[in-house]
C-alpha positions as CSV (number, residue, x, y, z in Angstrom):
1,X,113.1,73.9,137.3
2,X,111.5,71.1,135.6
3,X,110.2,72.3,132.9
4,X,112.5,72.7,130.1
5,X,111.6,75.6,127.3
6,X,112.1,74.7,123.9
7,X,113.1,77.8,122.1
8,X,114.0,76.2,118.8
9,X,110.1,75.5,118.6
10,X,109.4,79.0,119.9
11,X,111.2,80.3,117.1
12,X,110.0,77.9,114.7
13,X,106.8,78.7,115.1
14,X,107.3,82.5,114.9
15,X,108.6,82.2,111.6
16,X,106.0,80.1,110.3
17,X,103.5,82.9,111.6
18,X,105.5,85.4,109.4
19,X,105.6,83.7,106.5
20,X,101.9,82.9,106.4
21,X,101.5,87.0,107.1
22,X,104.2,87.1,104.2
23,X,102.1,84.4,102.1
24,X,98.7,86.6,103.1
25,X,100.2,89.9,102.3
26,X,101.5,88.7,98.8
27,X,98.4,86.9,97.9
28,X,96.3,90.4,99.0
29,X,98.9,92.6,96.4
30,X,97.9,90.4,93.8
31,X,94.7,90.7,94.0
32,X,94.4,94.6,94.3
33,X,96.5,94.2,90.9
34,X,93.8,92.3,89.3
35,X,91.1,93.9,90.7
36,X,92.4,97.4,89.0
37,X,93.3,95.6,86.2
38,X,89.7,94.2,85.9
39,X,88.0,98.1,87.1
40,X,90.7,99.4,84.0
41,X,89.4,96.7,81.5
42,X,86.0,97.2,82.9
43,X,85.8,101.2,82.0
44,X,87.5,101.1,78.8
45,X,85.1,98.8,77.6
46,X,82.2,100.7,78.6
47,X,84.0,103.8,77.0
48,X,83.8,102.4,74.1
49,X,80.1,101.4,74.2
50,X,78.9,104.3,75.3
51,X,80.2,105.9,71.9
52,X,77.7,104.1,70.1
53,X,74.6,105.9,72.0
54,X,71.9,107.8,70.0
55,X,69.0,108.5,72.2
56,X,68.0,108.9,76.0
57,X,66.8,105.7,75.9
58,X,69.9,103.8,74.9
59,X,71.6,106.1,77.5
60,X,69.5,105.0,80.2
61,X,69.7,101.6,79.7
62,X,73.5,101.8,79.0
63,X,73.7,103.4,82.5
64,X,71.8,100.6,84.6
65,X,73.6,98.0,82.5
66,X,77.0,99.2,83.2
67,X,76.0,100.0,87.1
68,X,74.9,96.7,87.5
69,X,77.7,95.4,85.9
70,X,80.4,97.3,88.1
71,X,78.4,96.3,91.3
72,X,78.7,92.6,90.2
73,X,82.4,93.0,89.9
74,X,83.1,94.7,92.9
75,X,81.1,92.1,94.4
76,X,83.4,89.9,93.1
77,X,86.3,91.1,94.0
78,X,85.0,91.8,97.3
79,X,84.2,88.1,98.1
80,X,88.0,87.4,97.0
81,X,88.9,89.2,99.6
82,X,86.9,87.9,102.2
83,X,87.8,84.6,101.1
84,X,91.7,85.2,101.3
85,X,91.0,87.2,104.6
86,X,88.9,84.2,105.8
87,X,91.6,81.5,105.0
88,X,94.2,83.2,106.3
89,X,93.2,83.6,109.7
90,X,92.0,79.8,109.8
91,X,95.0,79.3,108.9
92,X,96.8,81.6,111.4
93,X,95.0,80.0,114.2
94,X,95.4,76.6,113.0
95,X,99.4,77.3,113.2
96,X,98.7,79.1,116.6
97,X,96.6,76.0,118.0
98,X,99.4,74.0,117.4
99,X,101.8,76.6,119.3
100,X,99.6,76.2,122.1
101,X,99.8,72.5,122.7
């Protein structure tokens, strides 16, 4: 057999596959920690704005404002996760390229 298998590198690159899914996995915790720490903020502000309404008109436009408002932020925090989700797996494949050659 002329081909000689380098295990070391094998497991080398194994592990750096699991930390990045380690790195990944961490960086995804942290953000649903913010995120419901932003949603938390989010509603008790609007808790307390909505106890200054007087009319249905000022309920109304308290309502759009604070729909639109959550939307944006989900948004947000949506596109953080895409982003991380995104990087990752370049990153993943980058590291799995390598493995290949």
């Amino acid at each position: 057999m002329s081909n000689n298998i380098d295990f070391q590198k094998s497991f080398d690159s194994v592990k750096t596959l699991m930390e990045m899914q380690a790195a990944a996995i961490s960086k995804s915790v942290e953000l649903q920690k913010q995120s419901g720490e932003q949603l938390a903020a989010f509603f008790q502000s609007e808790a307390e704005k909505a106890k200054e309404l007087k009319t249905p008109e000022d309920v109304v436009k308290f309502n759009v404002d604070a729909n639109t408002a959550l939307f944006g932020l989900l948004k947000a925090q949506g596109e953080a996760f895409t982003t991380l989700a995104k990087e990752a797996g370049e990153n993943a494949m980058a590291e799995v390229s390598k493995m290949a050659k």
